[in-house]
C-alpha positions in Angstrom: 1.0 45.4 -55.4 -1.3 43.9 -57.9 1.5 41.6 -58.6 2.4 40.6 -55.8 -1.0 39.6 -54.0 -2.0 37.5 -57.3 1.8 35.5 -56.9 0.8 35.1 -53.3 -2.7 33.5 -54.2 -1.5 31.3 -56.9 1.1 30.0 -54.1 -1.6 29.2 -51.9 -3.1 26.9 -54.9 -0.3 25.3 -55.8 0.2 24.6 -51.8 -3.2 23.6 -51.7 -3.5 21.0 -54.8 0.1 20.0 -53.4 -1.3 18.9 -49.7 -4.4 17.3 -51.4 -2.5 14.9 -53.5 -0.1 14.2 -50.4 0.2 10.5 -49.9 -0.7 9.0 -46.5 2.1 7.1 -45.0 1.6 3.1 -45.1 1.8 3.2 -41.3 -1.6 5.4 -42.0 -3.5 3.6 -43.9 -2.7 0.2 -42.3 -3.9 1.9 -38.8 -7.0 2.9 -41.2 -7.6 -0.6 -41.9 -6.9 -2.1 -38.8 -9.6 0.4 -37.1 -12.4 -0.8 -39.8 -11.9 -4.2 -39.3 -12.0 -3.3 -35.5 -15.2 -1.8 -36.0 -16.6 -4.2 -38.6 -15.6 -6.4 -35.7 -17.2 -4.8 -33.0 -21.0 -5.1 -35.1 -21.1 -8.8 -34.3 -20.6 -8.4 -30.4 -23.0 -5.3 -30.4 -25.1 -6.9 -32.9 -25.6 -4.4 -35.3 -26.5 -5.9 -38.3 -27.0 -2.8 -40.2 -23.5 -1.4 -39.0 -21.9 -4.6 -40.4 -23.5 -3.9 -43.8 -21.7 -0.5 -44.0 -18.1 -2.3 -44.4 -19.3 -4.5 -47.2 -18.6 -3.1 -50.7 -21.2 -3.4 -53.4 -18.9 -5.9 -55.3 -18.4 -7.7 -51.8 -17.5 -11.5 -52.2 -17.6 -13.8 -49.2 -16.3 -17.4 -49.5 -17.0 -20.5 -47.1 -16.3 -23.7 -48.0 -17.0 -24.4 -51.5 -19.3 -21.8 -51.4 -19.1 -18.0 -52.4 -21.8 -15.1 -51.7 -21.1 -12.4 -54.2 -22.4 -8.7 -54.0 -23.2 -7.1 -50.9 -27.2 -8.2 -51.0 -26.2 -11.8 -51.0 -23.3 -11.4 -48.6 -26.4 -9.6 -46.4 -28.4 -12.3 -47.1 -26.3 -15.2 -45.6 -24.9 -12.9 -42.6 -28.2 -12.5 -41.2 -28.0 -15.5 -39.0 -25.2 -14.4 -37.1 -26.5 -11.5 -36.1 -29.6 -13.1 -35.0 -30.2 -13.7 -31.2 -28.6 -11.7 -27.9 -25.1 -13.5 -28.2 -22.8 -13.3 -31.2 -21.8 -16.7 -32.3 -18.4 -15.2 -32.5 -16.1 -12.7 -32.4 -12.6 -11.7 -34.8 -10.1 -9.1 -34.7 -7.2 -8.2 -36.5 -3.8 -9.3 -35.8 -1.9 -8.4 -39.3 -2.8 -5.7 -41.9 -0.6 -5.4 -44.9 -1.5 -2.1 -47.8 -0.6 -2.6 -51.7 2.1 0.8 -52.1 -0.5 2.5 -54.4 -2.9 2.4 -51.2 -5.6 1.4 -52.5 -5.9 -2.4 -51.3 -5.3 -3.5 -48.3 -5.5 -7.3 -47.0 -6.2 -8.0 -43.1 -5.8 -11.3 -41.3 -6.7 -12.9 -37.1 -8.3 -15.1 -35.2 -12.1 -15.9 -35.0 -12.9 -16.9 -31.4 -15.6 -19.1 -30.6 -18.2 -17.7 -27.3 -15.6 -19.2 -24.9 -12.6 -17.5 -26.6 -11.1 -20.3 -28.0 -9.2 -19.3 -31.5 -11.3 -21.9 -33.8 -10.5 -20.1 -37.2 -9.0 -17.5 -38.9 -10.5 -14.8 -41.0 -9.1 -13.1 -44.5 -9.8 -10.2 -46.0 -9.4 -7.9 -48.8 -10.2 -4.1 -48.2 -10.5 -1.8 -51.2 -9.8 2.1 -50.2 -13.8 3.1 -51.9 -13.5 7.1 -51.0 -10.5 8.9 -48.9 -10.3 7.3 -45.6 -13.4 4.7 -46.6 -12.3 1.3 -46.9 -14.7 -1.8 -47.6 -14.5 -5.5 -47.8 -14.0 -7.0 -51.0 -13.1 -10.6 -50.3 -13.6 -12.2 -47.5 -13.0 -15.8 -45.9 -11.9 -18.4 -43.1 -10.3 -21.1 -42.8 -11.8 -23.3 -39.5 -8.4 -24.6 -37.3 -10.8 -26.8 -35.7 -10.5 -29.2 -39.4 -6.7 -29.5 -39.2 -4.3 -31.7 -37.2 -2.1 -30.0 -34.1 
């Protein structure tokens, strides 16, 4: 009986250890993704800057132009001006979200919107999986369709 009940117990490790090392489908983690850059998204319109701070990971680098914020604090630093005011300057979302097959990067990709709507850009980034089911912003950037010919 002994036996029997310590077999049973080390089974229920094994199963245990087994389902915790399970790897989460890409199909998972790039609907993981897609619903932190929706709400990393949604700070700007409900202008929470503090919100959009907890997306941004420590080693956070944000390019514009020829220009590059790096580390969270200076990425903070430059963002504060959007979040300023009652109206968000503008708005993003996700339209593509691709994951590395070890699943720990991931790299999204849409349209930045001006107030009116109009698509005047589009947004990159680079999400590193920081803690299960916690991904933050690496690299980040834009490209503004407003500078290139139709």
């Amino acid at each position: 009986m002994r036996l029997s009940s310590l077999s049973l117990i080390i089974i229920c490790l094994v199963a245990v250890i087994a389902a915790g090392r399970a790897r989460v489908s890409h199909d998972d983690l790039r609907s993981q993704v897609m619903a932190h850059e929706r709400a990393f998204a949604a700070t700007m319109a409900a202008r929470d800057f503090e919100g959009f701070g907890h997306y941004l990971s420590q080693e956070a680098v944000f390019m514009a132009d020829n220009d590059a914020q790096r580390g969270k604090e200076a990425v903070l630093h430059a963002w504060r001006r959007y979040y300023d005011g009652r109206q968000p300057p503008f708005s993003w979302e996700p339209e593509r979200v691709e994951v590395v097959e070890s699943g720990t990067l991931a790299y999204s990709t849409g349209p930045i919107r001006d107030t009116a709507g109009r698509r005047i850009g589009t947004f990159n980034s680079v999400w590193r999986l920081e803690a299960p089911g916690r991904w933050a912003v690496v690299f980040d950037s834009g490209c503004d369709c407003r500078s290139q010919p139709p």
